[in-house]
C-alpha positions in Angstrom: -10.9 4.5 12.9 -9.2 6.9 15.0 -7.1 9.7 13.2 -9.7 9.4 10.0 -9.0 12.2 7.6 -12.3 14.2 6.2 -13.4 12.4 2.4 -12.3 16.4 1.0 -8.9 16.0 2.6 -8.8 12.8 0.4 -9.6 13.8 -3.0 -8.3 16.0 -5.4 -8.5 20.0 -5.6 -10.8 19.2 -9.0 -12.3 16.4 -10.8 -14.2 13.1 -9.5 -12.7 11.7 -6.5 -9.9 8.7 -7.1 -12.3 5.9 -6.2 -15.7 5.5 -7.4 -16.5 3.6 -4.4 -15.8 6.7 -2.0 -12.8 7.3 0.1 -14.1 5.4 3.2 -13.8 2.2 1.2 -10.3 3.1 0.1 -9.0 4.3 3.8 -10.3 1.2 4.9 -8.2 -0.6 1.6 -5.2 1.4 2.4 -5.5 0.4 6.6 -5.2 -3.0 5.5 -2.0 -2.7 3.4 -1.0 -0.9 6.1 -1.3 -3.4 8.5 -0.2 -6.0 6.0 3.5 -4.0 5.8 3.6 -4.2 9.6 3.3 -7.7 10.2 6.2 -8.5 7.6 9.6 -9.9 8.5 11.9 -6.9 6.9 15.2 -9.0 7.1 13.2 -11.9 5.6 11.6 -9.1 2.5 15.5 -8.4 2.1 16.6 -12.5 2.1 13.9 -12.5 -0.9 14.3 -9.5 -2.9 18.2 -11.0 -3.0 17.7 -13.9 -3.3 15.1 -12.7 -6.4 18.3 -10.3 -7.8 20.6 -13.4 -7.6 18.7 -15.2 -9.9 17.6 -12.8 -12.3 20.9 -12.5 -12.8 22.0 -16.0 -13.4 19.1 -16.6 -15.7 20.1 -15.1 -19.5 
């Protein structure tokens, strides 16, 4: 993947690294949320997140 980040740059200054699996495993996790969050529709996400608001607050 172009632009990777070195694993050190990844985990914390002490301590076990975030993911037992290693941080290739979660770049490669987080570049498919990533590309996920792309491909979405943001004024359909905003038609939903109303519509969800509108009937949370019709519901008692």
């Amino acid at each position: 993947m172009p632009g990777d980040a070195p694993c050190a740059t990844l985990r914390p200054a002490s301590g076990p690294p975030p993911y037992p699996w290693g941080c290739h495993a979660a770049a490669a996790a987080l570049q498919q949320v990533i590309d996920g969050v792309r491909g979405l529709d943001m004024d359909d996400v905003r038609r939903q997140i109303a519509d969800q608001q509108a009937e949370s607050q019709d519901t008692p």
